[in-house]
Structure formats: C-alpha cells, structure tokens
mmCIF file of the C-alpha atoms, coordinates in Angstrom:
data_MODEL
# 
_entry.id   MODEL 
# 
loop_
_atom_site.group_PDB 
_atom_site.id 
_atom_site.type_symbol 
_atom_site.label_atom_id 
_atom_site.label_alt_id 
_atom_site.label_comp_id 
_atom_site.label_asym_id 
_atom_site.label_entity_id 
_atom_site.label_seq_id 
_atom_site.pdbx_PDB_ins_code 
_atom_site.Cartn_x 
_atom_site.Cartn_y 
_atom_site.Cartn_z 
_atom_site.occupancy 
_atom_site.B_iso_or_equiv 
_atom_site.pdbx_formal_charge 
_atom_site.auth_seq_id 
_atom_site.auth_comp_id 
_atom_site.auth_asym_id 
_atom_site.auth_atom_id 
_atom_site.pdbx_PDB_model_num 
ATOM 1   C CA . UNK A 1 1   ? 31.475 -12.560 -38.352 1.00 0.00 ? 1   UNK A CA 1 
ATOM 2   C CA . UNK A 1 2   ? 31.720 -15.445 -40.437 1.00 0.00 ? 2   UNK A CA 1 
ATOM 3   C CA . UNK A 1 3   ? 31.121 -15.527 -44.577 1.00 0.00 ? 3   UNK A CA 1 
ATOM 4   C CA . UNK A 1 4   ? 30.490 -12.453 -46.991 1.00 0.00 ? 4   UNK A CA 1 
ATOM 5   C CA . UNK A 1 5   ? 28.497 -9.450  -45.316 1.00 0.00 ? 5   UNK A CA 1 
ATOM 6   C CA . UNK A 1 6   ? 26.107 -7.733  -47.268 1.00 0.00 ? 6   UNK A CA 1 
ATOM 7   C CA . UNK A 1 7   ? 25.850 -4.022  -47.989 1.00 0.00 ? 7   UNK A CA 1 
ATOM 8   C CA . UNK A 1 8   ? 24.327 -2.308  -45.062 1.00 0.00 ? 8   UNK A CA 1 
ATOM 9   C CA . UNK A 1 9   ? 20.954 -0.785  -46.065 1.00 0.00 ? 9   UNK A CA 1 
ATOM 10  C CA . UNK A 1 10  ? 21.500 3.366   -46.473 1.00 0.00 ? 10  UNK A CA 1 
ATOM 11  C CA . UNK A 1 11  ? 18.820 6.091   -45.656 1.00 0.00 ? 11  UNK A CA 1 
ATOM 12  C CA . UNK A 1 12  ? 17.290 9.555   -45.218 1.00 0.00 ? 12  UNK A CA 1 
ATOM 13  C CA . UNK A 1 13  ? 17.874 10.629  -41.169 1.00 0.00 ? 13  UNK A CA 1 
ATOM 14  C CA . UNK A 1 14  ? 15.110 12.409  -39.134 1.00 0.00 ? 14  UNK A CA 1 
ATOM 15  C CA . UNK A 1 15  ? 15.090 13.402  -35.775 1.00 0.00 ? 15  UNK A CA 1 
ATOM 16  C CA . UNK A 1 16  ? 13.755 10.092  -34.330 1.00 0.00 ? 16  UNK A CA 1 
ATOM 17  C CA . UNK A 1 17  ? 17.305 9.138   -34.903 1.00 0.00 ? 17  UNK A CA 1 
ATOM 18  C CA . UNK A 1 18  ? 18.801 12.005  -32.715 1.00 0.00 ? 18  UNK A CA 1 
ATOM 19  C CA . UNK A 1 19  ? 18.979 9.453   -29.338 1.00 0.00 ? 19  UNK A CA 1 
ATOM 20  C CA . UNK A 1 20  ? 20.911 6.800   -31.709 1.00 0.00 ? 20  UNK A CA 1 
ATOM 21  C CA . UNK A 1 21  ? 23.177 9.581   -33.507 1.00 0.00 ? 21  UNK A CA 1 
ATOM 22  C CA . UNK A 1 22  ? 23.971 10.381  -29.877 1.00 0.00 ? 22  UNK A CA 1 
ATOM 23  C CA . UNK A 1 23  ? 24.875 6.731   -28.553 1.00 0.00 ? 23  UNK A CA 1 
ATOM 24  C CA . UNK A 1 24  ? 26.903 6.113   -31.694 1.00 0.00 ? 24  UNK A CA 1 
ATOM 25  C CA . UNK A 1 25  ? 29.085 9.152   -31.848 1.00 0.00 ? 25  UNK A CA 1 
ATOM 26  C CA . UNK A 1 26  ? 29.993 9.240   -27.955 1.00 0.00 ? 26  UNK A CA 1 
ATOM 27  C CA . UNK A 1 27  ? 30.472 5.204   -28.910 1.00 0.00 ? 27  UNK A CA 1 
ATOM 28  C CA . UNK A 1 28  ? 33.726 5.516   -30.902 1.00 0.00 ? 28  UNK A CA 1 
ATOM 29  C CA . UNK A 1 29  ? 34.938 6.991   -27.679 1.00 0.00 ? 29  UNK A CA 1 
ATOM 30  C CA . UNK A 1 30  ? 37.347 9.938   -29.629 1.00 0.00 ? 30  UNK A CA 1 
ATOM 31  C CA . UNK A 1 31  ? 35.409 12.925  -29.884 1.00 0.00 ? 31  UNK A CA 1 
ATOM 32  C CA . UNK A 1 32  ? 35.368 14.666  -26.989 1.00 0.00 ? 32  UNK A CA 1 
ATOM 33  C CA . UNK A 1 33  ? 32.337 15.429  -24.339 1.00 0.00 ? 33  UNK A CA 1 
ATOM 34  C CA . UNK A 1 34  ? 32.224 18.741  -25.779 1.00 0.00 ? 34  UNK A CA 1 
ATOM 35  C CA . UNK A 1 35  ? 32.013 17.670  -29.251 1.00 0.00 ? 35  UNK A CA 1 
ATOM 36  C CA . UNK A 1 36  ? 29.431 15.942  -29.343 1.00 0.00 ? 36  UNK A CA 1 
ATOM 37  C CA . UNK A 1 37  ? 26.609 18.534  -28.508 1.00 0.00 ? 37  UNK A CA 1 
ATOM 38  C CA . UNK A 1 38  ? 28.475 19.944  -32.469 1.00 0.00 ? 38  UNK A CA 1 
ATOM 39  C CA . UNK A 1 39  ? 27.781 16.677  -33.885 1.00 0.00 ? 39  UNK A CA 1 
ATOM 40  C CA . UNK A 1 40  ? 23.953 16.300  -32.422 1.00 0.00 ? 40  UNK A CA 1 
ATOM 41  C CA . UNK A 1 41  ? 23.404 20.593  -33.746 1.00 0.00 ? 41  UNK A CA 1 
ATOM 42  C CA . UNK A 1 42  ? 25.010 19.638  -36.992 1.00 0.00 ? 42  UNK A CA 1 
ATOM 43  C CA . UNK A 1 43  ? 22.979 16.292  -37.252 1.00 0.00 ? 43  UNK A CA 1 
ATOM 44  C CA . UNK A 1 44  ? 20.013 19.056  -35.995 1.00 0.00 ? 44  UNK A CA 1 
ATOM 45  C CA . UNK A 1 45  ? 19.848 21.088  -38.910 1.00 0.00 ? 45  UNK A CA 1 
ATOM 46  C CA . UNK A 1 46  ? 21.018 18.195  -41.751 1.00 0.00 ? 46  UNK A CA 1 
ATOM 47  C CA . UNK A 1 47  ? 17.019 17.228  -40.811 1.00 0.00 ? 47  UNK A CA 1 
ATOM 48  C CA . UNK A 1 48  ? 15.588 20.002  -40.334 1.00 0.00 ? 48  UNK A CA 1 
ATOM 49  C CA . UNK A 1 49  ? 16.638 20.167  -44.005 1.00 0.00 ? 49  UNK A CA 1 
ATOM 50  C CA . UNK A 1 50  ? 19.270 23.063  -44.139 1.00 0.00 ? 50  UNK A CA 1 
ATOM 51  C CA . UNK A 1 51  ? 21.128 22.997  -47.529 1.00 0.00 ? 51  UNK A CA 1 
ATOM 52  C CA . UNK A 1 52  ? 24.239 23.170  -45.574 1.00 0.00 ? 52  UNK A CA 1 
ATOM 53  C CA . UNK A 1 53  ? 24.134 19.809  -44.166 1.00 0.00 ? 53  UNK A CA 1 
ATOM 54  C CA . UNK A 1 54  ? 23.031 16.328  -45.618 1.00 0.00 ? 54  UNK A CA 1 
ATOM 55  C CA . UNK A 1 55  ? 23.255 13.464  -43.621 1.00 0.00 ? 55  UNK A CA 1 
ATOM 56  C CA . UNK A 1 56  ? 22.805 9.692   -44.041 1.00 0.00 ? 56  UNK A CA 1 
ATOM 57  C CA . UNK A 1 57  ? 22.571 6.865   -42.114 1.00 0.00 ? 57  UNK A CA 1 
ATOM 58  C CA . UNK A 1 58  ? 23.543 3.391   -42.546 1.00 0.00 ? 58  UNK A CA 1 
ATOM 59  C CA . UNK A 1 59  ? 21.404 -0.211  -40.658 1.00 0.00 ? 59  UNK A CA 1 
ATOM 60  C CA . UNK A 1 60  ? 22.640 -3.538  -40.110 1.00 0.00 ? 60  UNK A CA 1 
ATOM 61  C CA . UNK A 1 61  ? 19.663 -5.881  -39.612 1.00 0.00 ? 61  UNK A CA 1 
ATOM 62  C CA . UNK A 1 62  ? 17.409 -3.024  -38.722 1.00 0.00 ? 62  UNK A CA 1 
ATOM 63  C CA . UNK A 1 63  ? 19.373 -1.518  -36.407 1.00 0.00 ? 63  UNK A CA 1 
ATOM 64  C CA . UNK A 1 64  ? 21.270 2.298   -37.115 1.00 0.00 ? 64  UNK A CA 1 
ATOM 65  C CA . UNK A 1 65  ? 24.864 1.460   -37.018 1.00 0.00 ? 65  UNK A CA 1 
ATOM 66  C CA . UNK A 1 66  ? 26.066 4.468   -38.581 1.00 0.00 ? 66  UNK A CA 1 
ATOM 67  C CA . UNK A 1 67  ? 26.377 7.804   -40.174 1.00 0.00 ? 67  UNK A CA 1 
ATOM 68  C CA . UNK A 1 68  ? 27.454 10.620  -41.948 1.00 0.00 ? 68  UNK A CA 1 
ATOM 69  C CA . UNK A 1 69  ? 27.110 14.017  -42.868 1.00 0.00 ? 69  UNK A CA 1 
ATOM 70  C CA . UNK A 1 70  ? 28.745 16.956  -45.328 1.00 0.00 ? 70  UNK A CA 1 
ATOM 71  C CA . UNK A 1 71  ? 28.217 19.940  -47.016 1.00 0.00 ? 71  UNK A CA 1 
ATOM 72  C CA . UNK A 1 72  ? 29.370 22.294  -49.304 1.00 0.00 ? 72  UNK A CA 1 
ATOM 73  C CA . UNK A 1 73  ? 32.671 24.731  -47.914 1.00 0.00 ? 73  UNK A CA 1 
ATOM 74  C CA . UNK A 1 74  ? 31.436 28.233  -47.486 1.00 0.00 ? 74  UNK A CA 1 
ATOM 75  C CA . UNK A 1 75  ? 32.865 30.642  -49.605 1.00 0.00 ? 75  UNK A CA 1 
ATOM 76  C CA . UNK A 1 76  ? 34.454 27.938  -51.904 1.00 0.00 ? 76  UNK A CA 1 
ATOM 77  C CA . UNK A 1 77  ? 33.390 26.489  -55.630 1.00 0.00 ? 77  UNK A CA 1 
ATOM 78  C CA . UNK A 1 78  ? 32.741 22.793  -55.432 1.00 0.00 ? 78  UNK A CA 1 
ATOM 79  C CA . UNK A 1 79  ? 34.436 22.100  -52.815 1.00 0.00 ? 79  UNK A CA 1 
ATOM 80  C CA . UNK A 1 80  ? 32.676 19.870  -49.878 1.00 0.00 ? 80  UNK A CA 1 
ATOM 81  C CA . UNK A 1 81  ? 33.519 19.394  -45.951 1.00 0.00 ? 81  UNK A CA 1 
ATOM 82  C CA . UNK A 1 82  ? 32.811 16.055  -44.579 1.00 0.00 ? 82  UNK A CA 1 
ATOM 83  C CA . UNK A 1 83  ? 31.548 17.389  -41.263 1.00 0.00 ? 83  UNK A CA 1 
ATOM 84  C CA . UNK A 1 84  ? 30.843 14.181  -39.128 1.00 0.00 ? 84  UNK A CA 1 
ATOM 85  C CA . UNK A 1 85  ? 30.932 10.060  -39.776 1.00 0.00 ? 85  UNK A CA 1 
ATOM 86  C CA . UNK A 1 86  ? 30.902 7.475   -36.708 1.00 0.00 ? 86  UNK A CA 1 
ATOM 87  C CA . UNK A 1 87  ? 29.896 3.791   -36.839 1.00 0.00 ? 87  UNK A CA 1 
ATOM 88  C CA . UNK A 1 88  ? 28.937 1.860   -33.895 1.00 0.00 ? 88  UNK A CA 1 
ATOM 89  C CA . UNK A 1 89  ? 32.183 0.476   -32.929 1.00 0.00 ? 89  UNK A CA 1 
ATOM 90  C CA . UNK A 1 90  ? 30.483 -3.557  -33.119 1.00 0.00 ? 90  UNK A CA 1 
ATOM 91  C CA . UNK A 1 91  ? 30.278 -2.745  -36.526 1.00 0.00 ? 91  UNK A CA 1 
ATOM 92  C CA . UNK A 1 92  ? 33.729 -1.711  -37.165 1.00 0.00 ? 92  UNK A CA 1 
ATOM 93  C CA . UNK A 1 93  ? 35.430 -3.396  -40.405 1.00 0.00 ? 93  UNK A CA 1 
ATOM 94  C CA . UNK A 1 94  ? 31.923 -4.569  -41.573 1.00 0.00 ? 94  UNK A CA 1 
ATOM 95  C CA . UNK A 1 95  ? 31.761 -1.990  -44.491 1.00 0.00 ? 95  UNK A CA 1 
ATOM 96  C CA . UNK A 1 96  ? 29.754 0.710   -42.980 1.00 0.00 ? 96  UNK A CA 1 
ATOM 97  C CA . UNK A 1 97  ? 31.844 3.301   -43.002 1.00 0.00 ? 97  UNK A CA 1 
ATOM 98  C CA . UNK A 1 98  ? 32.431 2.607   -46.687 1.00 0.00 ? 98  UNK A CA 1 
ATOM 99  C CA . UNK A 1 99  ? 29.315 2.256   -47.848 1.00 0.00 ? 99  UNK A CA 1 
ATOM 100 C CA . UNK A 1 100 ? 28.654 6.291   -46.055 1.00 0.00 ? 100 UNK A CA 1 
ATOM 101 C CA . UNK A 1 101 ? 31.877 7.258   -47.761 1.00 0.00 ? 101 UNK A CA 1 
ATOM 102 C CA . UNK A 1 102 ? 30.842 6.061   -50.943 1.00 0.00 ? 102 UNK A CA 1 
ATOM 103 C CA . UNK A 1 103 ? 27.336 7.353   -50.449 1.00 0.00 ? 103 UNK A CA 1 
ATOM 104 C CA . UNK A 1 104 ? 28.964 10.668  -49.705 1.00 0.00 ? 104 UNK A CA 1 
ATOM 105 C CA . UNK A 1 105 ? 30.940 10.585  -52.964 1.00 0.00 ? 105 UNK A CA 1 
ATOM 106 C CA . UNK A 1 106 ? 28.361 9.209   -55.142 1.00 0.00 ? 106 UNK A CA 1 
ATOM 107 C CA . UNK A 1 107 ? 26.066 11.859  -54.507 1.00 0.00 ? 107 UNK A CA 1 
ATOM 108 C CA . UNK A 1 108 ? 28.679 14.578  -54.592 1.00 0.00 ? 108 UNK A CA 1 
ATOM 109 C CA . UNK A 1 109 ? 29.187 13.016  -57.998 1.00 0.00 ? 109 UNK A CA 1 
ATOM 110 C CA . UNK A 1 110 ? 29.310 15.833  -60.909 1.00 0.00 ? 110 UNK A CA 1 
ATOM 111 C CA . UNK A 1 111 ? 28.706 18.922  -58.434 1.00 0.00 ? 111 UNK A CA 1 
ATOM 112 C CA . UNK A 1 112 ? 32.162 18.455  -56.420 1.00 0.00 ? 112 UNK A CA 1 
ATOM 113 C CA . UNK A 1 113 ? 35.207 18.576  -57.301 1.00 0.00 ? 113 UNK A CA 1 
ATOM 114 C CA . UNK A 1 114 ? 36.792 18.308  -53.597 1.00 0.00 ? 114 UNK A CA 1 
ATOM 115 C CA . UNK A 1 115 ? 35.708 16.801  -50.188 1.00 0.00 ? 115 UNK A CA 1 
ATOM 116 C CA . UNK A 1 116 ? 37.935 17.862  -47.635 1.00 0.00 ? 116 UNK A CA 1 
ATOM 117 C CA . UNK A 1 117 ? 38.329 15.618  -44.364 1.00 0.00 ? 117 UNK A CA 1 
ATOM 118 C CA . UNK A 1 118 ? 39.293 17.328  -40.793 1.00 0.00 ? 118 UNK A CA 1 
ATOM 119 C CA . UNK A 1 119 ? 40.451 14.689  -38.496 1.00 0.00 ? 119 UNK A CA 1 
ATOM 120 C CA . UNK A 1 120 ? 42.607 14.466  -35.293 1.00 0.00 ? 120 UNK A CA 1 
ATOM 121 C CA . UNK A 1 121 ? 46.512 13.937  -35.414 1.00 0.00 ? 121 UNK A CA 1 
ATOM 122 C CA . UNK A 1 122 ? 46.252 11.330  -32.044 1.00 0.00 ? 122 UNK A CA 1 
ATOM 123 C CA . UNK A 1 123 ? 47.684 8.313   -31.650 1.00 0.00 ? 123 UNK A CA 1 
ATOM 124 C CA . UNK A 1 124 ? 43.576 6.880   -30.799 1.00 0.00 ? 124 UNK A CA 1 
ATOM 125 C CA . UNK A 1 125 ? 42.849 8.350   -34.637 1.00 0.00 ? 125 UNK A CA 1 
ATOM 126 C CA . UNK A 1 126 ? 45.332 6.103   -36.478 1.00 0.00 ? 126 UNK A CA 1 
ATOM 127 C CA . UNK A 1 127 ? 42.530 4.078   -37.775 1.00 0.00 ? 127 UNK A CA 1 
ATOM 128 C CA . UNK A 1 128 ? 40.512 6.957   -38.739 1.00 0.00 ? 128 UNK A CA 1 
ATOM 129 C CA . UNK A 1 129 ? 43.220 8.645   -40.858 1.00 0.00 ? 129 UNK A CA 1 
ATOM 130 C CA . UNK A 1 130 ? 44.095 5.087   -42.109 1.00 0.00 ? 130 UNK A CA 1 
ATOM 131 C CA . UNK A 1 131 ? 40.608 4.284   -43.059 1.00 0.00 ? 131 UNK A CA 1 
ATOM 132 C CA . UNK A 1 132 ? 40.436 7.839   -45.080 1.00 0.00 ? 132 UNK A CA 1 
ATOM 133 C CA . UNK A 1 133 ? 44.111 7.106   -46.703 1.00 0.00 ? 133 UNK A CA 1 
ATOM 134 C CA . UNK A 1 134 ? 42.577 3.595   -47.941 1.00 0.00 ? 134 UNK A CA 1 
ATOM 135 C CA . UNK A 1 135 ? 39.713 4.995   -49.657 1.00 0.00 ? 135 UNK A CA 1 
ATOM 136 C CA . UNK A 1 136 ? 42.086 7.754   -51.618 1.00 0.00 ? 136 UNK A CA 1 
ATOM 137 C CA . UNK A 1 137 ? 42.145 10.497  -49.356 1.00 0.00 ? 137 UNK A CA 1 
ATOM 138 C CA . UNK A 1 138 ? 45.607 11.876  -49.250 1.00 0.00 ? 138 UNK A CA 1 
ATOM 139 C CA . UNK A 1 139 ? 47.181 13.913  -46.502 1.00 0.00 ? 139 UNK A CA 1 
ATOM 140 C CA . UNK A 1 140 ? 47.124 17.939  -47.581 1.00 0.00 ? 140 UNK A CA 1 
ATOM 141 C CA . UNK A 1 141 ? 48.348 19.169  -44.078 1.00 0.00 ? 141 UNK A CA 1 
ATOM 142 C CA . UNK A 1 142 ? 49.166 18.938  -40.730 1.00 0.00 ? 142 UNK A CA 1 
ATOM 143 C CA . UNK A 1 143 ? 48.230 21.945  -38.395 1.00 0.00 ? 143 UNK A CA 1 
ATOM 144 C CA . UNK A 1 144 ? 49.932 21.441  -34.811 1.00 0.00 ? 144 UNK A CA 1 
ATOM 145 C CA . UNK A 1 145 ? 48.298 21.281  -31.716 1.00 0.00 ? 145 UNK A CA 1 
ATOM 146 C CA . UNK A 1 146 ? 45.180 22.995  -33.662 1.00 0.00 ? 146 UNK A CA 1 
ATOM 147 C CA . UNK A 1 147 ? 42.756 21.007  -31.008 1.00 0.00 ? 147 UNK A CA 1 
ATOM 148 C CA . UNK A 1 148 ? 44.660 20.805  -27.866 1.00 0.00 ? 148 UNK A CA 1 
ATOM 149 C CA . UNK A 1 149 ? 48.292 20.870  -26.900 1.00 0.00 ? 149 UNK A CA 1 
ATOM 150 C CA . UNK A 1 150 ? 49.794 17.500  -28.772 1.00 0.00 ? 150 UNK A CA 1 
ATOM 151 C CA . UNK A 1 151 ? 46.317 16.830  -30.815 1.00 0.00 ? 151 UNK A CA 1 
ATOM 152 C CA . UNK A 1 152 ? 47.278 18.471  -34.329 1.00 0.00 ? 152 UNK A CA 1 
ATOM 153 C CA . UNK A 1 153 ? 44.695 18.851  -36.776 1.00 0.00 ? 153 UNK A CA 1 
ATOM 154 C CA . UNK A 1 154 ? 45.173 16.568  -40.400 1.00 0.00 ? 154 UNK A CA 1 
ATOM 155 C CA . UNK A 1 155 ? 43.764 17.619  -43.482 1.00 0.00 ? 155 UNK A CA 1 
ATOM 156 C CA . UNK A 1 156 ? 42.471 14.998  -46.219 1.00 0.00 ? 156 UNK A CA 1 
ATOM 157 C CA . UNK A 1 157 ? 41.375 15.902  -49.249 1.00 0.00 ? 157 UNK A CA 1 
ATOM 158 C CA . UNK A 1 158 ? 39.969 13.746  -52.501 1.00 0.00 ? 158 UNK A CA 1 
ATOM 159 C CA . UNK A 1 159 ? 39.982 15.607  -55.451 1.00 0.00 ? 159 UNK A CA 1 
ATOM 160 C CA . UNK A 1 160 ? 36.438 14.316  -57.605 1.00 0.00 ? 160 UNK A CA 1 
ATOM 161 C CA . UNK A 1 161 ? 34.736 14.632  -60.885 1.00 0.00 ? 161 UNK A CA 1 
ATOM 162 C CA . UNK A 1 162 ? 33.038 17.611  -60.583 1.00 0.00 ? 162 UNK A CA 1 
ATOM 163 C CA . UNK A 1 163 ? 31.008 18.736  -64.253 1.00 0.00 ? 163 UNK A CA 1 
# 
C-alpha cells in the first residue's frame, strides 16, 4: 500500500454481516475452532440489540474488513469488557483495528472508567498484546495456562474518563 490511507468507514452491524463476521474471525487464524461459534453468539445478540453487547464494524472500499464488540462487566461500576475484535488479516497495519479501538473508547467516553482486554499469552498473540500495549493498554495480569496447558491468559486494562 503505497501513500496515506484514509480512515476506514465505521458502522452499525446486522445480521447480514454474520457470514463476513465468520470469515474474518476464523481469518486471523488464533482463535480456536471452538471459539468461534462464542464470537458468532456474541456477535448474535450485539444485533439482536442486547444491552450487553455493542458491536461495530469497520469497511475498506466497501468491503467489511473488521470488527469489534464490548460491553459493560457484570456486576462491576463502569467498568467495560472488550469481548471480541478481528480484522481481515489483508488489512493488517492499515488502521482498522485502531479506528474500532478508538470507536470503542470514544463511545465509552464519560460512562467508563475501565475497559478490560482478555487476550492469549502465545507466542502467535505477540502482535495482539503489542497492538493493545501501543494504544495504552497496560498489562494487569498474567493467569497461567488459564486456556490450555502453556496458553496463559493476559489481562489489559485502560483506565478512562468516566463522569
């Protein structure tokens, strides 16, 4: 990609997006077989407009390349899980993911005071946790093989504005 890329356009998911949520998440080729069917019942109810889930997508020229979802953290005050992001991996290091993250964090703007970010401690998620350390998440704590012998669980967390 050649020159200055423009922000990718952002909008509202609905379930005609379901077969493209799919191809992007298994895409990124780290969640697991059985984590995706999560993902697609998380994406699911985001839609059908539960007030646990919002979710967001992000085109390039048209075309879905990415998305996100979060919600608030049961039994917590202001304090928001970012359940799910994947970009279609052409589309890697063209500002998607930032533009979802900043989405995310614009809209959680003066309601949260804390997203929390759940990610995997494998060597295939060293971008992911660098991506999250580069836009201010810091590392809050590592839970050993919480997923699977040798895949620990790593907690970010960004504290926010909250009013």
């Amino acid at each position: 990609m050649s020159g200055t890329l423009t922000a990718p356009a952002l909008r509202h998911l609905t379930a005609a997006d379901r077969g493209r949520i799919e191809e992007i998440t298994r895409a990124v080729r780290v969640f697991r077989d059985d984590e995706v069917p999560v993902a697609l019942e998380v994406f699911d109810a985001a839609v059908a407009g539960s007030p646990d889930y919002t979710a967001v997508g992000a085109e390039r020229d048209g075309v879905l390349a990415g998305w996100i979802c979060w919600g608030p953290t049961p039994c917590t005050l202001g304090t928001f899980d970012l359940y799910w992001m994947a970009v279609d991996p052409a589309m890697h290091a063209a500002g998607v993911g930032t533009a979802l993250v900043r989405e995310m964090e614009s809209r959680l703007a003066g309601c949260a005071r804390l997203i929390v970010v759940e990610t995997a401690g494998r060597p295939d998620y060293r971008p992911t946790r660098a991506f999250y350390e580069a836009r201010g998440y810091r590392r809050a704590a590592v839970i050993p093989d919480f997923y699977a012998p040798g895949d620990d669980q790593v907690v970010y967390v960004k504290s926010v504005a909250a009013s």
